[in-house]
C-alpha positions as CSV (number, residue, x, y, z in Angstrom):
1,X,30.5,148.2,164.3
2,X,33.6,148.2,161.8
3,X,34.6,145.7,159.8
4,X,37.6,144.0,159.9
5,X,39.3,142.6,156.6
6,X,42.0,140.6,157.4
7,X,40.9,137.4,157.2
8,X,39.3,138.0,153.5
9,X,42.8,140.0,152.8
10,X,44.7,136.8,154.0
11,X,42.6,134.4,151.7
12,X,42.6,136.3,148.8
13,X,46.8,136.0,149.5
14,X,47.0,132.8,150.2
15,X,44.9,132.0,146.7
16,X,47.4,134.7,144.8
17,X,50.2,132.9,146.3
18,X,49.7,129.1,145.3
19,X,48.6,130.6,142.1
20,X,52.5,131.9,141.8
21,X,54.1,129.0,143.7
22,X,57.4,128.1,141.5
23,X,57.6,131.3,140.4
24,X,61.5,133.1,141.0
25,X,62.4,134.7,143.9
26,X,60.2,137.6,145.2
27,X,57.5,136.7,142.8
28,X,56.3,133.9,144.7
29,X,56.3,135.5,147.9
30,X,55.6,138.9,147.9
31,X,51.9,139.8,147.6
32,X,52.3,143.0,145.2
33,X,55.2,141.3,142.9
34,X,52.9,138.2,143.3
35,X,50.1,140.0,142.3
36,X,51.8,141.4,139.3
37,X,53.5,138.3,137.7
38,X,50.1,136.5,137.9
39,X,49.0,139.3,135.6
40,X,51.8,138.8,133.3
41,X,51.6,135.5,133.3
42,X,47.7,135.7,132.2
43,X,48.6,138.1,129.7
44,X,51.3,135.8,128.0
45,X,49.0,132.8,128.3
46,X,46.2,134.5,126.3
47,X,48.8,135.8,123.8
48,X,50.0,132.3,123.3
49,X,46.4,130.2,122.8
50,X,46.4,132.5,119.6
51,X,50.1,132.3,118.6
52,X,49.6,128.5,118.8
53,X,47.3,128.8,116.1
54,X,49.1,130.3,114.2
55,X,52.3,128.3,114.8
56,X,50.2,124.7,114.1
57,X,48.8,126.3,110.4
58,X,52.5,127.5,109.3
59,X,53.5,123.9,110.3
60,X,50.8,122.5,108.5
61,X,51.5,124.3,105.6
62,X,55.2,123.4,105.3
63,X,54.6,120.5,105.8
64,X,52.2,120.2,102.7
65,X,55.1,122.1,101.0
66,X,57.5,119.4,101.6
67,X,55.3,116.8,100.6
68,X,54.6,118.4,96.9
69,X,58.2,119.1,96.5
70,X,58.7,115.8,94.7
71,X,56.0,116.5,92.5
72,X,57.0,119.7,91.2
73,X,53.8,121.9,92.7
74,X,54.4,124.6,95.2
75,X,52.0,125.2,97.6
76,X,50.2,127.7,96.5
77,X,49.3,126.3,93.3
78,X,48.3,123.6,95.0
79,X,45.8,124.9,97.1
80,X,44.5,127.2,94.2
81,X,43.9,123.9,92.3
82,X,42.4,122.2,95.5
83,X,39.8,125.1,95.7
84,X,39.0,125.4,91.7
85,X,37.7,121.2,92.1
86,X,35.8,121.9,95.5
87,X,37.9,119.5,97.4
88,X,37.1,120.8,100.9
89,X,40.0,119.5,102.7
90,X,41.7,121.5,105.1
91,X,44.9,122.1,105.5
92,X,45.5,120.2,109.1
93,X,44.3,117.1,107.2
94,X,46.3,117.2,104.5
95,X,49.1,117.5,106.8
96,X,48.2,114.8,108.1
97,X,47.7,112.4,105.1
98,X,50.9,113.4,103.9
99,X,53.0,112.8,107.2
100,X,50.7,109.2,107.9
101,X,50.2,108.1,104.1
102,X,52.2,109.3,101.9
103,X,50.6,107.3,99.3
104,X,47.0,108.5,99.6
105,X,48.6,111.8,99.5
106,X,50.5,111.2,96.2
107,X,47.0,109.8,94.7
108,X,45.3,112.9,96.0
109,X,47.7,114.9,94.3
110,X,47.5,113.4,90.4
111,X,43.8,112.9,90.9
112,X,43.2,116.8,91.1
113,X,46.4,117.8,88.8
């Protein structure tokens, strides 16, 4: 006896097609261009989990930058000195402390100088 697919063919379509919904035009209703942008569309996410990384550290880092502007330190310097006294701070953190508490941050600063 043969098999007959169609009912598995017009699942697996119906799954690639809400997957798509919203997309533009043929994309999100036309199986093979469906199939295709869904691929794309993986690809980019997977390439933008990592650029996100990198994105949040530059941010972190200029924004450290900013903070030590008014004392006269760049950034690297800073972070050379930071590693020198084994303060194991990270660099999201001190982001954060300088955004949140500027004080602390100034503190921080002199007590390592």
């Amino acid at each position: 006896m043969r098999v007959k697919r169609g009912v598995a063919s017009h699942g697996k379509h119906k799954r690639l097609l809400k997957l798509v919904k919203g997309y533009r035009g043929g994309k999100s209703k036309l199986v093979k261009e469906a199939k295709q942008a869904a691929l794309h569309a993986g690809m980019d996410a997977y390439r933008g989990r990592r650029e996100k990384k990198r994105q949040m550290r530059s941010l972190w880092i200029t924004r450290i930058n900013g903070a030590l502007s008014g004392h006269g330190l760049s950034y690297s310097k800073f972070i050379d000195i930071l590693k020198k006294k084994n303060v194991a701070l990270d660099r999201k953190i001190l982001s954060q402390i300088a955004i949140e508490d500027p004080k602390a941050f100034d503190d921080l600063v002199k007590k390592v100088i």
